[in-house]
TIPAKOL-747477 format. One record per residue: z, x, y of N, C-alpha, C in turn; residue number from 1; residue in three letters. Coordinates in steps of 0.2 Angstrom, whole numbers, always signed. Layout:
nup Z, neast X, nnorth Y, caup Z, caeast X, canorth Y, cup Z, ceast X, cnorth Y, num NUM, residuo ALA $
...
***
This chain:
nup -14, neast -304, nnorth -111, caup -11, caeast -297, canorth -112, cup -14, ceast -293, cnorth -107, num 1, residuo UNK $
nup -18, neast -294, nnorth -105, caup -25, caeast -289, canorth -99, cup -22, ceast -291, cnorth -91, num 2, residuo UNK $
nup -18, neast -297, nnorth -92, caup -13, caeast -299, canorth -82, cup -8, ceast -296, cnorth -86, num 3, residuo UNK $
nup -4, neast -294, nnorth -91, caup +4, caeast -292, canorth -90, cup +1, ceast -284, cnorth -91, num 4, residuo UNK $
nup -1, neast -281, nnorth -95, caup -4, caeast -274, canorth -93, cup -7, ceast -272, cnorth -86, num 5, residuo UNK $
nup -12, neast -276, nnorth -82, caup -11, caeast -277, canorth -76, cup -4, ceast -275, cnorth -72, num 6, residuo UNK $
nup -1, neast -281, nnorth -72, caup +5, caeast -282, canorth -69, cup +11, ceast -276, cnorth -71, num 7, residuo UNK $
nup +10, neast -273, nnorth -75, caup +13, caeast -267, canorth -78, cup +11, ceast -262, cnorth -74, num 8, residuo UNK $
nup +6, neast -262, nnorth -74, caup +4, caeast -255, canorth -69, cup +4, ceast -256, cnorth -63, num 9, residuo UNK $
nup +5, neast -260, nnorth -59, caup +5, caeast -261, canorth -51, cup +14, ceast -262, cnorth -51, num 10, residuo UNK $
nup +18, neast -266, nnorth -57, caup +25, caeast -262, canorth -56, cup +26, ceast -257, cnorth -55, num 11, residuo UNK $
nup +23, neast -253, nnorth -61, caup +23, caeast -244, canorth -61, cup +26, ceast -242, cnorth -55, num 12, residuo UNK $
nup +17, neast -243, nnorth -50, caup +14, caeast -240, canorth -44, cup +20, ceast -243, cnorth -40, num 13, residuo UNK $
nup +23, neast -248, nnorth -40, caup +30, caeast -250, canorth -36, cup +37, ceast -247, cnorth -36, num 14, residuo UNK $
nup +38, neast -246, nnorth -44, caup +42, caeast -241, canorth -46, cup +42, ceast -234, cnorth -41, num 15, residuo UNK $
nup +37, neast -231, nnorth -41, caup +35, caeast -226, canorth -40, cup +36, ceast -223, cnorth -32, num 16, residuo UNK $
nup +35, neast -228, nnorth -30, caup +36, caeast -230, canorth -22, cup +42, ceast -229, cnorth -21, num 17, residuo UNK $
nup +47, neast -233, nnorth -25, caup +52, caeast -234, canorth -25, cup +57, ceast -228, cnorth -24, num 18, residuo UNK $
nup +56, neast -224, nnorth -31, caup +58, caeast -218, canorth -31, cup +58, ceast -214, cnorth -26, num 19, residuo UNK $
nup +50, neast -213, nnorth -26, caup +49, caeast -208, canorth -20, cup +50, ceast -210, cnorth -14, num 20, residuo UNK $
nup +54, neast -216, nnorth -11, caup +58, caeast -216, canorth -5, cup +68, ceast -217, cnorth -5, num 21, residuo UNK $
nup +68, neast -216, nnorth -13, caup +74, caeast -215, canorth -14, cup +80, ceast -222, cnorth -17, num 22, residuo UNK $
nup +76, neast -225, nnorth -17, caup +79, caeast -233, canorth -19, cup +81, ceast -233, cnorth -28, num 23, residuo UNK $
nup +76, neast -226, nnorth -33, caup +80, caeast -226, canorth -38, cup +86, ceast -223, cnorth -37, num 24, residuo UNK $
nup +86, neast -218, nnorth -33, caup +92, caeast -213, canorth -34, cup +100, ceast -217, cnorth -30, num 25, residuo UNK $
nup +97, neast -223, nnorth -26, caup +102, caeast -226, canorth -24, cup +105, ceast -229, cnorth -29, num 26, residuo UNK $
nup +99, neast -233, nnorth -35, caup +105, caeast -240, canorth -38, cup +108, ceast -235, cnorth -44, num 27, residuo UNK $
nup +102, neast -229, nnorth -47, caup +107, caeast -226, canorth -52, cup +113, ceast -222, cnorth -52, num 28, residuo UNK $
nup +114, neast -219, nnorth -43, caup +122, caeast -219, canorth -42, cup +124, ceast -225, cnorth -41, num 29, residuo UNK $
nup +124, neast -229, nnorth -39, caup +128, caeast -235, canorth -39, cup +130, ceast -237, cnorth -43, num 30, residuo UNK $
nup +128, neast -237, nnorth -49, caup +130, caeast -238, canorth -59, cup +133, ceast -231, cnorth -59, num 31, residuo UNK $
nup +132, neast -227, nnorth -57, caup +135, caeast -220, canorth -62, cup +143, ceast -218, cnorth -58, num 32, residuo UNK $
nup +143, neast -220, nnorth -53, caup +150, caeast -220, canorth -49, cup +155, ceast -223, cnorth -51, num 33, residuo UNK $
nup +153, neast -229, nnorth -58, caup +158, caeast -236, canorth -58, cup +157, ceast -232, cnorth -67, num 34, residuo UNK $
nup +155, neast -227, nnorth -69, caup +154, caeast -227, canorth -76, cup +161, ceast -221, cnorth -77, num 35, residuo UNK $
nup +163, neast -219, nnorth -84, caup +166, caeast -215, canorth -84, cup +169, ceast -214, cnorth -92, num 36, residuo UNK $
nup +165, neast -218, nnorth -97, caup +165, caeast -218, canorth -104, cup +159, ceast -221, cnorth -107, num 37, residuo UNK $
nup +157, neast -219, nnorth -114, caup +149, caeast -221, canorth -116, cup +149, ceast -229, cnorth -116, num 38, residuo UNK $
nup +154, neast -233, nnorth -115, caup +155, caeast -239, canorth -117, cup +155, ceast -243, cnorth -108, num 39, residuo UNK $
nup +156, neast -239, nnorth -103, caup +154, caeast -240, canorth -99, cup +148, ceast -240, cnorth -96, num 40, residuo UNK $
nup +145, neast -233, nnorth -98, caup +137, caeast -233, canorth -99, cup +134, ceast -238, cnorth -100, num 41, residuo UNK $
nup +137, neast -240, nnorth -106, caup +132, caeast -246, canorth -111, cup +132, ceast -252, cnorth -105, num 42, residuo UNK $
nup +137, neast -254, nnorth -103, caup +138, caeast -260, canorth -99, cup +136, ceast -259, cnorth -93, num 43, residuo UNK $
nup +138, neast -253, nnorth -91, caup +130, caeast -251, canorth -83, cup +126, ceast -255, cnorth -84, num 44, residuo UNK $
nup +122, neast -249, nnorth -91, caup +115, caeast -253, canorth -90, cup +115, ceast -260, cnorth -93, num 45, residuo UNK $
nup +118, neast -264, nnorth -96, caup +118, caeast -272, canorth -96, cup +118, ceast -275, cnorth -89, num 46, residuo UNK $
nup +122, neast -271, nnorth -87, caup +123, caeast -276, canorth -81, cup +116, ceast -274, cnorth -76, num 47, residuo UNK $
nup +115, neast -268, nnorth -76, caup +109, caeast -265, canorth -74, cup +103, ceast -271, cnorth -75, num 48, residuo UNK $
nup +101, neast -272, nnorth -81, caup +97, caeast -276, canorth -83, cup +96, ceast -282, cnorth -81, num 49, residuo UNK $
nup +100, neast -285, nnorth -81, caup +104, caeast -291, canorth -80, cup +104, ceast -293, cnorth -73, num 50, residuo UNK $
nup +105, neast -287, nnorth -66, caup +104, caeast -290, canorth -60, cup +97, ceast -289, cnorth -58, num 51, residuo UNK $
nup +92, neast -285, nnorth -60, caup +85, caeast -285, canorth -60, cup +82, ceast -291, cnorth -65, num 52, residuo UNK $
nup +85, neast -292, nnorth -69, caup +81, caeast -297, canorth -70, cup +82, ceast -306, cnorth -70, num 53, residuo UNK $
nup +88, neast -306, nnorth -65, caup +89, caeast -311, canorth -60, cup +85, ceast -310, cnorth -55, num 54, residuo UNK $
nup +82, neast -306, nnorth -54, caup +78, caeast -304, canorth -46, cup +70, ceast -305, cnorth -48, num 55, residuo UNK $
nup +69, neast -303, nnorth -54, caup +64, caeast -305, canorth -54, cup +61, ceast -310, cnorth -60, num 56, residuo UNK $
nup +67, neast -313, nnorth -65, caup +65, caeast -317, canorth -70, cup +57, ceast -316, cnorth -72, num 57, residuo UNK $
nup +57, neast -309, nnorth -76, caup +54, caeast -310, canorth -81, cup +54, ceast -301, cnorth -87, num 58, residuo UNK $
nup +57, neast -303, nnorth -92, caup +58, caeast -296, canorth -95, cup +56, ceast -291, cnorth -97, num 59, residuo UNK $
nup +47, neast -290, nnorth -97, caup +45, caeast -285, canorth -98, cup +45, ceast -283, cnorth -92, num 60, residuo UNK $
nup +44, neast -284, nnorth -85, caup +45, caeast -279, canorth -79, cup +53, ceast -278, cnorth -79, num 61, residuo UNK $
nup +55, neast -282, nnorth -81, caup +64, caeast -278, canorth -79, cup +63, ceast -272, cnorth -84, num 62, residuo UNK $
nup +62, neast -273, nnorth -90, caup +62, caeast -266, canorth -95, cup +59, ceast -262, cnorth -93, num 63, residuo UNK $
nup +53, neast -262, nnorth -89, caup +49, caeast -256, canorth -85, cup +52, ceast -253, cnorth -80, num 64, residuo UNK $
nup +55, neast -257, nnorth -77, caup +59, caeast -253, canorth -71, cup +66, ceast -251, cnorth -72, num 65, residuo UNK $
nup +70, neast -253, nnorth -76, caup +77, caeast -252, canorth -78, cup +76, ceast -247, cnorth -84, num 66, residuo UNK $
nup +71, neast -246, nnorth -87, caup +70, caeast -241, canorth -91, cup +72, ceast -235, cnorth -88, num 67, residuo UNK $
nup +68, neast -231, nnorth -86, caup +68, caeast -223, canorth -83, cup +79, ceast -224, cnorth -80, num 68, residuo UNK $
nup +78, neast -230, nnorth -79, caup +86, caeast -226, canorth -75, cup +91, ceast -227, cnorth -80, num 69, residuo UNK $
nup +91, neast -232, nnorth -87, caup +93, caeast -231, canorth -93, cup +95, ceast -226, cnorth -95, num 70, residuo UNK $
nup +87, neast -223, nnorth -96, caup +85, caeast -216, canorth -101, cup +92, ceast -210, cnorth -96, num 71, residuo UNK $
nup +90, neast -209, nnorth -91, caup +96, caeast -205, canorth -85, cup +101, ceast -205, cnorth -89, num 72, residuo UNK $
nup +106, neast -214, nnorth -89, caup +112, caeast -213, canorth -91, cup +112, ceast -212, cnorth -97, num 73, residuo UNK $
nup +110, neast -214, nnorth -100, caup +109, caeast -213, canorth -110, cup +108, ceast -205, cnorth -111, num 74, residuo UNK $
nup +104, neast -201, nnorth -107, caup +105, caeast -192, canorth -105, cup +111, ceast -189, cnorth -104, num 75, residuo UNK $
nup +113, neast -195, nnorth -99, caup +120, caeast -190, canorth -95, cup +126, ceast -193, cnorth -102, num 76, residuo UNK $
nup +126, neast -197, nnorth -104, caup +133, caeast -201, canorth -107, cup +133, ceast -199, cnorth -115, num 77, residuo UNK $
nup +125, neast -198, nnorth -117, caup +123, caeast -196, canorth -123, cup +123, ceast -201, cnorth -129, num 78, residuo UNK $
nup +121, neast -206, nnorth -126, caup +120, caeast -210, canorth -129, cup +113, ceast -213, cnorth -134, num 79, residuo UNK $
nup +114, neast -217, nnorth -141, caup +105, caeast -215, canorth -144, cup +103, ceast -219, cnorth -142, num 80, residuo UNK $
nup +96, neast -219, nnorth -141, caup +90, caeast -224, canorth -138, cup +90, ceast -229, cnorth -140, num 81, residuo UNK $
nup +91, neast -230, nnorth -145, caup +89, caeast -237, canorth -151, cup +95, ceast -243, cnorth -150, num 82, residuo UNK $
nup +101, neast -242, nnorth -145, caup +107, caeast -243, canorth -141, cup +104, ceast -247, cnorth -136, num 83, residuo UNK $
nup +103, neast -243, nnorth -133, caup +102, caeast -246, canorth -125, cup +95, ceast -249, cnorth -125, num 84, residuo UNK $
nup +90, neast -246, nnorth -129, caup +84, caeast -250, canorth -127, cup +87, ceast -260, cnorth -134, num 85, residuo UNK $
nup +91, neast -258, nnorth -136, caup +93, caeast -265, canorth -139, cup +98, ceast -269, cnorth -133, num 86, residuo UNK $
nup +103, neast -265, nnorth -131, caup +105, caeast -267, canorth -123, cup +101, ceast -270, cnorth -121, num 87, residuo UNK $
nup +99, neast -266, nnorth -118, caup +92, caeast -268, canorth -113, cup +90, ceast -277, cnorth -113, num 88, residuo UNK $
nup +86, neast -275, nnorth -121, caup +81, caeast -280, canorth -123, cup +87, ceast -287, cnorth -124, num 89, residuo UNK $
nup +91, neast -287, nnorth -127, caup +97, caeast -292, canorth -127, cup +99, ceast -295, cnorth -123, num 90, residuo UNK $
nup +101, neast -291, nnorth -116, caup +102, caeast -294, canorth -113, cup +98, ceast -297, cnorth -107, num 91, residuo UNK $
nup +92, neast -293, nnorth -104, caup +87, caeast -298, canorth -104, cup +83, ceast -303, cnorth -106, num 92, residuo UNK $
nup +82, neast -303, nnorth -112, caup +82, caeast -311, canorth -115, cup +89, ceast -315, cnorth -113, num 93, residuo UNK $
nup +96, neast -313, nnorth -113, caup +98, caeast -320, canorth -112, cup +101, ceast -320, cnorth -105, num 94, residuo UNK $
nup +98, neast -316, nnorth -101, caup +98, caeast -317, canorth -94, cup +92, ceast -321, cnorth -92, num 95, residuo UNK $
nup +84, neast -320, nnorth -95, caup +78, caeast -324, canorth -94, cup +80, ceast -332, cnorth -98, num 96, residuo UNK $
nup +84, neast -333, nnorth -101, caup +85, caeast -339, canorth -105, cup +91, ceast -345, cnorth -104, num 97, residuo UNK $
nup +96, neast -342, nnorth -97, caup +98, caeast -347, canorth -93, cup +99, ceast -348, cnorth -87, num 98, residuo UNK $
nup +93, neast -343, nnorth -84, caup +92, caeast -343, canorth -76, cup +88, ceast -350, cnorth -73, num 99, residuo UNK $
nup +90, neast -354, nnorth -71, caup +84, caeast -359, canorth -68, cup +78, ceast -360, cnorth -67, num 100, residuo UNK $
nup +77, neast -352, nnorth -66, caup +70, caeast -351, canorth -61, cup +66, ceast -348, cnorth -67, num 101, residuo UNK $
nup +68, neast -346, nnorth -73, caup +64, caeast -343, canorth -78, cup +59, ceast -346, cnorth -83, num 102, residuo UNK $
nup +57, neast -344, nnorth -83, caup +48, caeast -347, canorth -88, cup +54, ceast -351, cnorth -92, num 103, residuo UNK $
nup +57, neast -350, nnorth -98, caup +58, caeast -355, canorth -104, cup +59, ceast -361, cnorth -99, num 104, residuo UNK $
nup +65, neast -361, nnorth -96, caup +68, caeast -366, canorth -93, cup +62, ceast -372, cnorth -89, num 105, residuo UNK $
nup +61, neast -368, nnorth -85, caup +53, caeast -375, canorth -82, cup +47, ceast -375, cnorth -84, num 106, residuo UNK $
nup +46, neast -371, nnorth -90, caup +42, caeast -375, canorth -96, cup +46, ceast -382, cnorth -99, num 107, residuo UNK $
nup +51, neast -380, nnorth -102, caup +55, caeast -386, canorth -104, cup +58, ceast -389, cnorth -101, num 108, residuo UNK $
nup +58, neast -390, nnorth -93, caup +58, caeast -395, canorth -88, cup +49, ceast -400, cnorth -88, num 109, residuo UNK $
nup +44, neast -394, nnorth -88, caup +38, caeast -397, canorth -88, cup +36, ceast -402, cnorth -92, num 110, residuo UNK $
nup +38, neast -399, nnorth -99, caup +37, caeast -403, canorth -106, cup +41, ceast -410, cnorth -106, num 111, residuo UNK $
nup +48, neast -410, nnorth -102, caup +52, caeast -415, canorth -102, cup +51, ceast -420, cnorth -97, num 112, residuo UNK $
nup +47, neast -419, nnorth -91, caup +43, caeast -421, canorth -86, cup +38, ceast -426, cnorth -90, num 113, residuo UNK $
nup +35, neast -423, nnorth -94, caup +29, caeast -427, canorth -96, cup +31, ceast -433, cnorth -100, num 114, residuo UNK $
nup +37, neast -431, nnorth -107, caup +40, caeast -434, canorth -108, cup +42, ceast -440, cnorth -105, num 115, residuo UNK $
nup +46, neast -439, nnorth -102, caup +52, caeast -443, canorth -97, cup +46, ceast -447, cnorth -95, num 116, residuo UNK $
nup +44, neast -444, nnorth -90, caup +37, caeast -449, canorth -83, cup +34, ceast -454, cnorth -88, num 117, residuo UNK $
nup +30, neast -454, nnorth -93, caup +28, caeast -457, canorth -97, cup +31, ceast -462, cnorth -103, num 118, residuo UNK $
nup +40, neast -464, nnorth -102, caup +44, caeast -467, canorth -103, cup +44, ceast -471, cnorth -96, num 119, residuo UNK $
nup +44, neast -471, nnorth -91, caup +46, caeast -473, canorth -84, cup +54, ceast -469, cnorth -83, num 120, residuo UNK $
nup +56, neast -463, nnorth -87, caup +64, caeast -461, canorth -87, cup +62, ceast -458, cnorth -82, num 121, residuo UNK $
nup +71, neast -454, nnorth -78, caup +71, caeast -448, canorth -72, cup +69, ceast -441, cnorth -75, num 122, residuo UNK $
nup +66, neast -439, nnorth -74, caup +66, caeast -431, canorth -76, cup +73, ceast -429, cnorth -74, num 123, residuo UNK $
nup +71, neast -423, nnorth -80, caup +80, caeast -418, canorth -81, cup +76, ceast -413, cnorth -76, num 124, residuo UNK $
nup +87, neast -408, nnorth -73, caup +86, caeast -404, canorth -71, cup +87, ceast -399, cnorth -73, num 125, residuo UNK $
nup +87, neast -391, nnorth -71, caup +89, caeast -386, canorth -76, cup +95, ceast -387, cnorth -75, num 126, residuo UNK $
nup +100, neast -389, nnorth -76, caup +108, caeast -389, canorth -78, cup +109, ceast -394, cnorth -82, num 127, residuo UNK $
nup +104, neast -398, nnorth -84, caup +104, caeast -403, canorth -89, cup +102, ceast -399, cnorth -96, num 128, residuo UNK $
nup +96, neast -396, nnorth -94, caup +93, caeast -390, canorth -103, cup +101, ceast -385, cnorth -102, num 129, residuo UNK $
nup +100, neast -383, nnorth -98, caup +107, caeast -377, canorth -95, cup +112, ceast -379, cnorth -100, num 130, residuo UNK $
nup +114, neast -385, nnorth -100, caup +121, caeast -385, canorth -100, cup +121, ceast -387, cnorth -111, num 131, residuo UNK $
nup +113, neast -389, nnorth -111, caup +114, caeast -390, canorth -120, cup +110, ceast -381, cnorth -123, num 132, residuo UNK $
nup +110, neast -375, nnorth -121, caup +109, caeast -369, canorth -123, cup +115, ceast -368, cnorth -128, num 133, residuo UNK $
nup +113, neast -364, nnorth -134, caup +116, caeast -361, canorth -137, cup +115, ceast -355, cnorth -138, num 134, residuo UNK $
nup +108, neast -355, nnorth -142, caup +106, caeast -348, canorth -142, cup +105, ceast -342, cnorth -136, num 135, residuo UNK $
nup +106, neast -342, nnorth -131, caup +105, caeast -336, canorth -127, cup +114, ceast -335, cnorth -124, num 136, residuo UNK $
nup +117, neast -341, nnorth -124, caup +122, caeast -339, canorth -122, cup +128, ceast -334, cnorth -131, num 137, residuo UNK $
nup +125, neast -338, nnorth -135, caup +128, caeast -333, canorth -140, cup +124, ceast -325, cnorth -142, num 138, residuo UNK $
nup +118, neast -325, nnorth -138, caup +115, caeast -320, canorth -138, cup +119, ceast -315, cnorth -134, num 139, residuo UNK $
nup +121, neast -317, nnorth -126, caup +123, caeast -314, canorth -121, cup +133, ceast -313, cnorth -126, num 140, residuo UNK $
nup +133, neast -315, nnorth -129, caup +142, caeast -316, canorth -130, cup +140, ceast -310, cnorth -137, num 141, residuo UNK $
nup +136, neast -311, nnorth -142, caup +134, caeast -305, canorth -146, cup +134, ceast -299, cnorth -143, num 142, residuo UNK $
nup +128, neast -298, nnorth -140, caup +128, caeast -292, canorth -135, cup +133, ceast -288, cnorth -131, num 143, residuo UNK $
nup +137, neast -293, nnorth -128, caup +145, caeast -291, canorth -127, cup +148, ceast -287, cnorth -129, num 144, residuo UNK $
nup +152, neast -292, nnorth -136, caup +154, caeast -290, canorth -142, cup +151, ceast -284, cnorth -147, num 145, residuo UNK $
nup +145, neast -283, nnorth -147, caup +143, caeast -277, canorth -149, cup +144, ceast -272, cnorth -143, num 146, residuo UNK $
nup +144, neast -271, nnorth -136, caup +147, caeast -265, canorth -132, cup +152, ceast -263, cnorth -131, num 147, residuo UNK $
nup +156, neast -269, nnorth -132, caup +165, caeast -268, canorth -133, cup +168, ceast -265, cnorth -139, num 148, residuo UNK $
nup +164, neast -269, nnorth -143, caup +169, caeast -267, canorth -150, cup +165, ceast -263, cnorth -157, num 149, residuo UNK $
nup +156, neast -263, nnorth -155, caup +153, caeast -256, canorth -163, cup +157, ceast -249, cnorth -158, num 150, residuo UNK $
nup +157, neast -246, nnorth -166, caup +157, caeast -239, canorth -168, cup +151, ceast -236, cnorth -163, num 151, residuo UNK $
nup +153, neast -229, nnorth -159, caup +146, caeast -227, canorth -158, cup +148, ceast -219, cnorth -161, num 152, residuo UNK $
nup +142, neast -218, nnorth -163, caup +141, caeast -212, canorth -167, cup +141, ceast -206, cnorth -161, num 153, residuo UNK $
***
């Protein structure tokens, strides 16, 4: 807990950089250009999420840094908090849960390694655990389906 608090704070200071040379104000108009109903909001910031944390596969720093620019649209579109931080978190889980390069994924390459090695079998690739997921792509197809189709107050 004491390295990911760490690591939280040096993203901060990274964030912070970032803004102050302009790099937020670039991507949260680059979502807000292509927005133009709450329901598109919502899906900004999914997609938002989602391509931060292809970049840096792992979820509580994508939440850190896509947060603040969330909160913007969720301001401008007026959307509730309890929304978007379930966005958020939804779809970073099932972005971090079929990327190849993501913790679950090469742990359960590593665990399969040992397995396998110690049969004389070939170690699996990630398109081999990839392709037997169910939970994260039903997670990502839930999440969808809830942007598309709930009621929003």
């Amino acid at each position: 807990m004491f390295e990911l608090s760490i690591l939280c704070l040096v993203i901060g200071g990274v964030v912070g950089i970032i803004k102050y040379n302009g790099g937020i104000d670039f991507l949260l108009n680059s979502v807000l250009k292509n927005i133009n109903s709450k329901k598109g909001a919502e899906l900004g910031i999914a997609a938002l999420t989602a391509v931060v944390n292809c970049a840096l596969a792992n979820n509580t720093i994508t939440i850190v840094i896509v947060g603040p620019l969330a909160k913007e649209i969720s301001d401008k579109y007026q959307l509730q908090g309890k929304r978007v931080a379930s966005i958020m978190d939804t779809v970073s889980c099932f972005v971090q849960g079929v990327i190849p390069y993501g913790a679950q994924i090469l742990a359960a390459l590593a665990a399969s390694a040992m397995v396998l090695g110690s049969a004389g079998k070939t170690a699996l690739s990630p398109l081999d655990i990839i392709s037997n997921l169910y939970y994260p792509f039903l997670t990502g197809v839930a999440t969808l389906a809830f942007i598309l189709f709930s009621k929003r107050k």
